[in-house]
C-alpha positions as CSV (number, residue, x, y, z in Angstrom):
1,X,16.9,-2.1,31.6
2,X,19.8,-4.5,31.7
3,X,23.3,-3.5,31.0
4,X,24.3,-5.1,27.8
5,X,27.6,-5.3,25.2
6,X,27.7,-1.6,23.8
7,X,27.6,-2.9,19.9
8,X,24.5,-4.5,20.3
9,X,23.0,-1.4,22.5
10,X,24.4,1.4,20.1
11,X,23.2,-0.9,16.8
12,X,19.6,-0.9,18.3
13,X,19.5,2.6,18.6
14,X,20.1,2.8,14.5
15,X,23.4,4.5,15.5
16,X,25.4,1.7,12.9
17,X,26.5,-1.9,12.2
18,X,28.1,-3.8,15.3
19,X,30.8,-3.4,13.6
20,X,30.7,-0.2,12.6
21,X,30.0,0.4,16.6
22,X,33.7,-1.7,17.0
23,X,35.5,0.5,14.6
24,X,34.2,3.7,16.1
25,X,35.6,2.6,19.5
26,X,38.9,1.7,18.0
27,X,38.6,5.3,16.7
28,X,38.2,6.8,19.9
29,X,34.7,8.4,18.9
30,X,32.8,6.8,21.7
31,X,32.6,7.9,25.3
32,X,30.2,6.3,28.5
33,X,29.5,8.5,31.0
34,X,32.1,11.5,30.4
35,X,35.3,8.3,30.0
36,X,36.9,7.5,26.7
37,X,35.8,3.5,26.0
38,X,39.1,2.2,24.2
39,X,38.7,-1.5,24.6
40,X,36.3,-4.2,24.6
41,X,33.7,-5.6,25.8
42,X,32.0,-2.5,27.1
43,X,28.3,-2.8,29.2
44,X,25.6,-0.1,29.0
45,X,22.4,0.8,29.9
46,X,20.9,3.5,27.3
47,X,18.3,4.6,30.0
48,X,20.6,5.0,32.6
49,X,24.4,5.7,31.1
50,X,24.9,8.7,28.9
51,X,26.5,7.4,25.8
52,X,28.3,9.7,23.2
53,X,29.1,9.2,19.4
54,X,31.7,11.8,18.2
55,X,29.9,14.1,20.6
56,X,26.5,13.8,20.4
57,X,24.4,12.2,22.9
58,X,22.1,8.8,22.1
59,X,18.9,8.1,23.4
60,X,17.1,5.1,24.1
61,X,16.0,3.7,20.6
62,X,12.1,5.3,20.3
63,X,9.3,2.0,19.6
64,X,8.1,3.2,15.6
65,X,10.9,2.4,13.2
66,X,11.0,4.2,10.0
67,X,13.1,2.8,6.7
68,X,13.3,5.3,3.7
69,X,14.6,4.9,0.6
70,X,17.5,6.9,-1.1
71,X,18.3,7.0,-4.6
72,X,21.6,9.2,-4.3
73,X,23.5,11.5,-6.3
74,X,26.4,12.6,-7.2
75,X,28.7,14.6,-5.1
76,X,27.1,13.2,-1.5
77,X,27.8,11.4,1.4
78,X,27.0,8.7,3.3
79,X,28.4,9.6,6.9
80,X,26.5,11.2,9.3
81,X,29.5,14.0,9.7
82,X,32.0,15.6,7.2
83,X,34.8,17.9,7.8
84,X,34.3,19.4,4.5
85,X,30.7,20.5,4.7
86,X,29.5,18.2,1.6
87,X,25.8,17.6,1.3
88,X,24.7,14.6,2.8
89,X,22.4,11.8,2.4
90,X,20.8,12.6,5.8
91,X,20.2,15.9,4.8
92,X,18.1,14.7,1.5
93,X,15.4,13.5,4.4
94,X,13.0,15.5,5.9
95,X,14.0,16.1,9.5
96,X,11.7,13.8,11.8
97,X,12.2,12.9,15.7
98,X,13.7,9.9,15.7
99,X,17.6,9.5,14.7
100,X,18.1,7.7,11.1
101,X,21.5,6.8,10.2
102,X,22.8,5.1,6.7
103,X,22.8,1.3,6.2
104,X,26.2,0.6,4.4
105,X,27.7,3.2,2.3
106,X,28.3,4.1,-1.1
107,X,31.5,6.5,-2.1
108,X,30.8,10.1,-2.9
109,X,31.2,9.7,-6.7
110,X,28.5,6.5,-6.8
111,X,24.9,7.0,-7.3
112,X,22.4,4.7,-6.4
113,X,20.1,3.3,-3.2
114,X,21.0,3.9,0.1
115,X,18.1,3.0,3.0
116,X,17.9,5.0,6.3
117,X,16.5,3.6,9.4
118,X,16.5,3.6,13.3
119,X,16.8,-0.3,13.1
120,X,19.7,-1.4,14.8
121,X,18.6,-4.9,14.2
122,X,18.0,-4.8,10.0
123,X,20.7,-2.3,9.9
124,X,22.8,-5.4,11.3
125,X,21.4,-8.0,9.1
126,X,21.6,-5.9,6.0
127,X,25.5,-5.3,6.1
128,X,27.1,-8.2,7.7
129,X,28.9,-10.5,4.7
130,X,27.1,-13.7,7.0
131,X,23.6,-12.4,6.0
132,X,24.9,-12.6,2.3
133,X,22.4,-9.8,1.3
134,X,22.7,-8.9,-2.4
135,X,23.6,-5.9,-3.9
136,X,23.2,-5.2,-7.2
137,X,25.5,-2.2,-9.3
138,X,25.6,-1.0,-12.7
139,X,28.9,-0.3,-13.5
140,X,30.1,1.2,-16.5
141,X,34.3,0.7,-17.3
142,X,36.6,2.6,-19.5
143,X,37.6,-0.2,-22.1
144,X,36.4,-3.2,-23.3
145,X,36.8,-6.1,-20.6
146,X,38.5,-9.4,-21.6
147,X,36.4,-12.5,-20.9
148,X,39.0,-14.1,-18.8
149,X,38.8,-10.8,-17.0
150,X,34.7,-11.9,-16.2
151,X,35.8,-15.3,-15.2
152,X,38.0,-13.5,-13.0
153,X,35.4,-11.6,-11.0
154,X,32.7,-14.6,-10.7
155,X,34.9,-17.2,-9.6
156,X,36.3,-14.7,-6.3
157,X,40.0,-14.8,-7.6
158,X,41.0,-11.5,-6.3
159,X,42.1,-10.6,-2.8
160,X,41.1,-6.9,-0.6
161,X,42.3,-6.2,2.7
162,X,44.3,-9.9,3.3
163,X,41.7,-11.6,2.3
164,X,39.8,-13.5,-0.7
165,X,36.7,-11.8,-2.0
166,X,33.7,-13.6,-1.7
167,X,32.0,-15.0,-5.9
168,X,30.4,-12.5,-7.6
169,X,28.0,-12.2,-10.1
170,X,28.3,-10.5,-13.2
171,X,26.3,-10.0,-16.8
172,X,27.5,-8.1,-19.6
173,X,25.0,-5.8,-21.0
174,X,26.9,-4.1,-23.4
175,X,30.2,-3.9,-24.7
176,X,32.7,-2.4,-27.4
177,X,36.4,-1.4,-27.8
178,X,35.2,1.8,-25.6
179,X,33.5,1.1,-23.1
180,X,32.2,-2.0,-21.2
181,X,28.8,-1.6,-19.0
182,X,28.6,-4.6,-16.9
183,X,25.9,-5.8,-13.8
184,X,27.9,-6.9,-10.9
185,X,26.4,-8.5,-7.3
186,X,27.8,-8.6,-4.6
187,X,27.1,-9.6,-1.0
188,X,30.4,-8.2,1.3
189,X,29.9,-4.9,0.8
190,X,34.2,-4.3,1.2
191,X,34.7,-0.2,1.1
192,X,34.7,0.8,-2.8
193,X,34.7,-3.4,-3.6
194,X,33.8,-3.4,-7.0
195,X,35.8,-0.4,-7.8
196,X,39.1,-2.0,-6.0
197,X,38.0,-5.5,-7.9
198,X,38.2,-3.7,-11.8
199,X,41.1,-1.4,-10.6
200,X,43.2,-4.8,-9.3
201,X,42.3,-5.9,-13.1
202,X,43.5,-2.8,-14.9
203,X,40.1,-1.2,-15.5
204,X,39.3,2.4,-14.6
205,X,35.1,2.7,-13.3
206,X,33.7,5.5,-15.1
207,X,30.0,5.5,-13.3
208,X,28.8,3.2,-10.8
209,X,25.0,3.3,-9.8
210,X,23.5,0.5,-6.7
211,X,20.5,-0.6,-8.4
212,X,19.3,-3.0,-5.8
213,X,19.5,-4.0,-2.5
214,X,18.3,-7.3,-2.1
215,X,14.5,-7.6,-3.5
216,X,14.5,-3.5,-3.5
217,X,15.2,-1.9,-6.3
218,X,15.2,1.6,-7.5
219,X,12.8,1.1,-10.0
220,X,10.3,4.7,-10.3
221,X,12.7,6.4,-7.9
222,X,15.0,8.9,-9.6
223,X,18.4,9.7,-8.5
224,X,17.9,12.3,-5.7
225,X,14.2,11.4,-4.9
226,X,13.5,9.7,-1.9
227,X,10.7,7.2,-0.4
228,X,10.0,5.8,2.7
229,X,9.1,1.5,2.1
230,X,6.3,0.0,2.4
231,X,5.8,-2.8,5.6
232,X,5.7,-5.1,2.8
233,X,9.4,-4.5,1.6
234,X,10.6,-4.1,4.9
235,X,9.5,-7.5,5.3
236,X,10.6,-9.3,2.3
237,X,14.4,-7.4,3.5
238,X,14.2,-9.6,6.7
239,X,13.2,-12.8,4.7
240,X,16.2,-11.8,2.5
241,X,18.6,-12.0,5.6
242,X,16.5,-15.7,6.7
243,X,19.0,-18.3,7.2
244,X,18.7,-20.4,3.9
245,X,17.7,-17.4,1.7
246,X,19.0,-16.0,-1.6
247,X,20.3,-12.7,-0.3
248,X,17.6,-11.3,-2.7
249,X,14.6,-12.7,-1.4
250,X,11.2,-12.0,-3.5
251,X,10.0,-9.2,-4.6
252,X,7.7,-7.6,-2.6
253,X,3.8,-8.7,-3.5
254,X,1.7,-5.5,-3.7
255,X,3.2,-2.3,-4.0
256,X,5.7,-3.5,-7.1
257,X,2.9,-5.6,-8.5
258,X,0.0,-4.1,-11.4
259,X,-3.1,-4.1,-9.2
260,X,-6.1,-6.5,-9.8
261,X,-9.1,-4.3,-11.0
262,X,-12.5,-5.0,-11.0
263,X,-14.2,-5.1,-15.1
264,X,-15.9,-1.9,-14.9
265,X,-16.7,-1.9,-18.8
266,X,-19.5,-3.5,-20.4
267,X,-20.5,-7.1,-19.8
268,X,-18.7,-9.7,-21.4
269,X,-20.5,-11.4,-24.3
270,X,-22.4,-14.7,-24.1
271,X,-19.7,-17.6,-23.8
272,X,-17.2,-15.5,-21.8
273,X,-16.1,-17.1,-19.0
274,X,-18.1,-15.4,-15.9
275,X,-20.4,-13.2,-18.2
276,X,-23.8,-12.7,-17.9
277,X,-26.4,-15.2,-19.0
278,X,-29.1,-14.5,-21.1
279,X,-32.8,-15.0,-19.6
280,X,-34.2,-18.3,-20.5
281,X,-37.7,-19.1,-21.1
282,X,-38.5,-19.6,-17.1
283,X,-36.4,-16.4,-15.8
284,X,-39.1,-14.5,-15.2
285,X,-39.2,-10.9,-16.1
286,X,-37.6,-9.3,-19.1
287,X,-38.2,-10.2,-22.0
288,X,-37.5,-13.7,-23.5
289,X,-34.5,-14.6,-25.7
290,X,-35.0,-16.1,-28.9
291,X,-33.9,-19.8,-29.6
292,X,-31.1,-20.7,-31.0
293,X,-32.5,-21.5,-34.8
294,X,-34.4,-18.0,-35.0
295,X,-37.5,-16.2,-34.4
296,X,-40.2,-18.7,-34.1
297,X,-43.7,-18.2,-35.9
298,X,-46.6,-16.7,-34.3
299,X,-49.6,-19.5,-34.1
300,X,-52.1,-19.1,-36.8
301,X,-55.3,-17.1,-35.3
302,X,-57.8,-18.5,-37.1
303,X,-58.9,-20.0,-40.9
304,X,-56.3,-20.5,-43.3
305,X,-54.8,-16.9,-43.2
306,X,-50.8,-17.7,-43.0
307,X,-49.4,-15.4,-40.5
308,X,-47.1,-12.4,-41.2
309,X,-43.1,-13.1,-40.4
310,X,-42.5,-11.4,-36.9
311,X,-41.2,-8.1,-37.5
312,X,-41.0,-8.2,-41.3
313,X,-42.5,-6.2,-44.2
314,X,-46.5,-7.8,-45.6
315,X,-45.8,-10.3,-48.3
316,X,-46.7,-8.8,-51.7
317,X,-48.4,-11.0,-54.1
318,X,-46.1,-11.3,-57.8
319,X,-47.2,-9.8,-60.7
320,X,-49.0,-11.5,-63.2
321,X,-47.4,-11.4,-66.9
322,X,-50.0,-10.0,-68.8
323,X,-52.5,-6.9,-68.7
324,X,-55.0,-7.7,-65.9
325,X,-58.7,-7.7,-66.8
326,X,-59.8,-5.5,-63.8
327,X,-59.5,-6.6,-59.9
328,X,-59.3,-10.4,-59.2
329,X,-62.4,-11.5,-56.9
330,X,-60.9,-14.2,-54.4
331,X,-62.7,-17.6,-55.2
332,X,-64.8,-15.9,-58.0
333,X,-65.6,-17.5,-61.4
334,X,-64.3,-14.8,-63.6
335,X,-60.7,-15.1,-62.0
336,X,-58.2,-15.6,-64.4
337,X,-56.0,-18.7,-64.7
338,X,-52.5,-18.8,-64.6
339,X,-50.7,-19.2,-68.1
């Protein structure tokens, strides 16, 4: 394998961002064969050189690449070591062979989704600001938030770090004299952004939940469950990061869609689209449908009997007004006449 720049060698083995791999180095944390690597550019070989982050030794990046799902709590972190022992969001997964390692971050009083993956490559895509992938939080702020205060936050008024912050989006959902809960986008990803953005306008973040990264969101995961993602949503993240794209892409057909199920009932009466016809009078088998108008009469079988309605009770002859002078003979000449 051919030496190459250790950012791009470190990101493919899902160790972090590129430029998470540069701040590392600036931190001292990296070493390439037993030497200290304090500047840059540096080349490696991950089959060959024996690389080391903050101790611990990184293998060649293995060929299956696994992305779970994180809906974090409270009270954990996102970096793969802590000094103070908290729980992490590494150690919410079950252990498996190959090395997973958080894509961005969220602060250890935030809730919300985190993804963990060995994929240098998305890991890259997913947190650079170029990529513009959109991340979605519900924030809920002490106080109720003036409108020019809004205006504020969409039109990218407000500067972190030196520099401008990038547009942001951002619906009311509710709001009152005590409390304002808003839905706020973003696509930097800036270390506790939205928290620095309502702090710089004098509003203190009570709770702060990611909802959403990109088309992913955390709908039917609770906080503290995990998941790993379908190929399907692990594709609609890459078309997020496509040049040209939203940031949010689409949201993945199949596993977040209702199914399409096959009618399993009864059949659909006649004049339903698709249903089943009825036989007609050269189908066959089966009996024969009636027309349209109604049962149709039976041919007379002979003299000038009139046939009995199909199905229906004899016909009765009316009674006569009158006390009858014994049984009527049919034709006879002592049949009585009709008053």
């Amino acid at each position: 394998m051919a030496k190459e720049r250790i950012q791009k060698a470190l990101a493919a083995a899902g160790v972090a961002s590129r430029r998470a791999i540069e701040e590392l180095v600036v931190q001292g944390a990296i070493t390439v064969n037993g030497k200290l690597v304090t500047e840059l550019p540096c080349f490696v070989d991950l089959d060959t050189d024996e690389i080391r982050v903050d101790g611990r030794r990184i293998r060649p990046p293995s060929r299956e690449k696994v992305y779970f799902l994180l809906n974090k709590p409270r009270g954990v972190v996102c970096t793969m070591s802590d000094p103070q022992k908290r729980p992490r969001a590494i150690d919410l997964i079950p252990e498996i062979p190959e090395r997973l390692y958080t894509v961005g971050r969220l602060d250890v009083e935030s809730t919300g989704l985190i993804l963990l993956t060995n994929d240098g490559e998305l890991t890259e895509r997913l947190t650079h600001p170029r990529y513009g992938v959109m991340k979605r939080y519900v924030v809920r702020v002490q106080g109720k938030i003036a409108g020019e205060d809004i205006e504020t936050l969409k039109a990218g008024e407000l500067y972190l770090e030196g520099k401008r912050v990038q547009r942001s989006t951002v619906r009311v959902l509710r709001r009152n004299p005590e409390e304002t809960l808003l839905e706020v986008g973003l696509s930097e990803g800036l270390n506790r952004e939205v928290r620095r953005l309502l702090a710089r306008l004098g509003y203190k973040v009570r709770r702060l939940h990611r909802r959403a990264i990109g088309p992913i969101t955390d709908d039917g995961l609770k906080i503290g469950s995990f998941r790993m993602l379908h190929p399907r949503e692990v594709k609609a993240l890459r078309e997020a990061t496509e040049p040209g794209g939203t940031g949010e892409g689409s949201a993945p057909a199949g596993r977040r869609s209702k199914p399409m199920v096959k009618r399993t009932g009864p059949p659909k009466r006649t004049g339903e689209s698709g249903g089943p016809k009825k036989a007609g009078p050269s189908s066959g088998g089966g009996r024969k449908a009636p027309p349209a108008g109604g049962p149709k009469k039976a041919p007379p079988t002979g003299g000038s009997k009139k046939p009995r309605p199909t199905g229906g009770a004899p016909k009765r002859t009316p009674k006569r007004s009158g006390p009858p002078s014994g049984p009527p003979r049919r034709g006879g000449p002592g049949r009585p006449k009709r008053g």
